[in-house]
TIGUFI-506332 format. One record per residue (C-alpha): residue number from 0; residue in one letter; x, y, z. Coordinates in pm, whole numbers. Layout:
<recs>
seq NUM type A east X north Y up Z;
...
</recs>
This chain:
<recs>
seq 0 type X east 239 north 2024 up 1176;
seq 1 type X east 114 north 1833 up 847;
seq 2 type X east 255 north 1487 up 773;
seq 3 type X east 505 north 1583 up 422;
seq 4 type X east 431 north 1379 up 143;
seq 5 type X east 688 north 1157 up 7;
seq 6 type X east 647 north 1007 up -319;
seq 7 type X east 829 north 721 up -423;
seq 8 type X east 874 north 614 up -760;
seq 9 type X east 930 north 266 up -884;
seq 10 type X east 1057 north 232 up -1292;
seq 11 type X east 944 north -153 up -1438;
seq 12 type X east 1073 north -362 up -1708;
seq 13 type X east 959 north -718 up -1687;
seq 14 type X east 981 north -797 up -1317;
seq 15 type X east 670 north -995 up -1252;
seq 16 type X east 863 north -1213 up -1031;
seq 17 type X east 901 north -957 up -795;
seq 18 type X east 728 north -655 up -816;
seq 19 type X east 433 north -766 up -607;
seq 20 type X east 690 north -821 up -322;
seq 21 type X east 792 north -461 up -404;
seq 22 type X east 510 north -323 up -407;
seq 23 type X east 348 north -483 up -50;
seq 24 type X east 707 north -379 up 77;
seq 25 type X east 601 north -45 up 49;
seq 26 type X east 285 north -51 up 129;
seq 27 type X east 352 north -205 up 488;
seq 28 type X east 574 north 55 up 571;
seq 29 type X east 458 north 251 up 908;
seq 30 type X east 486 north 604 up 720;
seq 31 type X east 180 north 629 up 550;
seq 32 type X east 159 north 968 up 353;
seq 33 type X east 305 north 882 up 34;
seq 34 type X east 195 north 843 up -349;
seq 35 type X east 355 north 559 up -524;
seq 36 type X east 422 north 614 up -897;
seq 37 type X east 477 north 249 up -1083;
seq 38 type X east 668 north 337 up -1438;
seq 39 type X east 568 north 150 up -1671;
seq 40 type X east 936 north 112 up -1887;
seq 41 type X east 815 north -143 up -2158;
seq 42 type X east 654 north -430 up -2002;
seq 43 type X east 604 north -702 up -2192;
seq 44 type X east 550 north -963 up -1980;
seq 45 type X east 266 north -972 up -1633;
seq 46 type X east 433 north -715 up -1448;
seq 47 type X east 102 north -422 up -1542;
seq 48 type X east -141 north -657 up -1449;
seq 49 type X east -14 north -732 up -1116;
seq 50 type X east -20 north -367 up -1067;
seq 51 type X east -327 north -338 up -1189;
seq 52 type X east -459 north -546 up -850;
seq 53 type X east -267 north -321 up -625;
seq 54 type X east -397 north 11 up -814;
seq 55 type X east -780 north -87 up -756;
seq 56 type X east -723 north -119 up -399;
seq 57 type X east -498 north 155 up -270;
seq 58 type X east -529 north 477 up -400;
seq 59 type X east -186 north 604 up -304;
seq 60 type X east -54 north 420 up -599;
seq 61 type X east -75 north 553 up -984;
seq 62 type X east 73 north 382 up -1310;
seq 63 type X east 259 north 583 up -1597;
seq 64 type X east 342 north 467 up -1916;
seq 65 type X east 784 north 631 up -1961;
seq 66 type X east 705 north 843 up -2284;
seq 67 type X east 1050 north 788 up -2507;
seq 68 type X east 1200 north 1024 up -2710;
seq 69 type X east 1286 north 931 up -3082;
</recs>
């Protein structure tokens, strides 16, 4: 039987205190077949290019910029 995969979305706005901690959090975690989606909500502080690191080296993990409706 095939492993399901689980995706696991994460929305941001300004938490580069913490999202790298987030971030490894899930990455550590003994099930391995998921895609981690990082929403970008607005950031205007370091938060995307902290990301940025942990998109180069783990291809499970993708960035969006939230598209807002006027």
């Amino acid at each position: 039987m095939k492993t399901p995969l689980v995706s696991i979305i994460i929305p941001m706005y300004n938490v580069e205190n913490c999202i790298a901690t987030c971030v490894q959090s899930v990455i550590k975690q003994s099930y391995t077949n998921f895609e981690l989606l990082l929403i970008d909500d607005g950031c205007i502080d370091k938060t995307c290019d902290i990301c940025r690191e942990f998109i180069e080296n783990d291809k499970r993990i993708s960035y969006k910029k939230a598209k807002w409706r006027s």
